[in-house]
N, C-alpha and C positions, 0 to 999 in steps of 0.2 A: 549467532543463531542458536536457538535451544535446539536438541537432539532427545529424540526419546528412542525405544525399541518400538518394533511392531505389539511385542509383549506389553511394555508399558505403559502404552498408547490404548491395551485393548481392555487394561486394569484399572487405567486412569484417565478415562476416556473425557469426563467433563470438565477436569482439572487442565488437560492435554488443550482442550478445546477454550479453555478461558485463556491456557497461554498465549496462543493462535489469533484470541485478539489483538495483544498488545504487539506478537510479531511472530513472525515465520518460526513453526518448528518444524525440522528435518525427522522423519520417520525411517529408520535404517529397518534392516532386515538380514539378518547374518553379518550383521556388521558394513552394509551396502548402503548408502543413501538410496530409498524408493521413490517417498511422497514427502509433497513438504505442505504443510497444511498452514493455511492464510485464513484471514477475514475478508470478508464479502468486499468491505470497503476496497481492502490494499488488490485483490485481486483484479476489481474494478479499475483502478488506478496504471495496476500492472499491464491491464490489457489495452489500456488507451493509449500509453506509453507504445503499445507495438503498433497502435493504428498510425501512430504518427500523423495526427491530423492538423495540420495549419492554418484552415482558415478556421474562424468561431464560429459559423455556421453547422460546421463537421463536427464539430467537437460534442462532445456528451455531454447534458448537461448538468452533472453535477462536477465536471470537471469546469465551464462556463463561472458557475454559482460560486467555486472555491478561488476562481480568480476576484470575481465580485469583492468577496468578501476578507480577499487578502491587503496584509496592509505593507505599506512601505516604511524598512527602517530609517529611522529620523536622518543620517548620515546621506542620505539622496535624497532628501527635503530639495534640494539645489536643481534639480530636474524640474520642479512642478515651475519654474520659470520656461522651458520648452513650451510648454501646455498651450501658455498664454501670447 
């Protein structure tokens, strides 16, 4: 996880923020982990993760759409016999 200071963070706020796309950076404070600053996406993610929802009815739907559109690695090709 990247780490910045609160300083850092307050100098390099857009830079800070383009890192926070690609992954969590940790914001210390006197040398303390405070905030840790995410993307909208991952936080989303994060919080479905604590809904813990099981059926697909419950579920969010862009968590629904990322199963859609996820694919299966070739190595369980051998499953799609179940199906049928």
């Amino acid at each position: 996880m990247v780490r910045a200071t609160a300083r850092q963070f307050q100098r390099r706020v857009g830079e800070i923020q383009h890192m926070a796309r690609k992954e969590p950076v940790e914001i210390t404070r006197h040398g303390r982990r405070e905030f840790v600053l995410m993307s909208a996406e991952e936080y989303d993610w994060m919080r479905a993760v604590m809904k813990r929802s099981f059926r697909t009815e419950e579920s969010p739907e862009f968590i629904v759409e990322a199963v859609r559109k996820a694919k299966m690695h070739p190595r369980h090709n051998h499953l799609n016999k179940l199906l049928k």
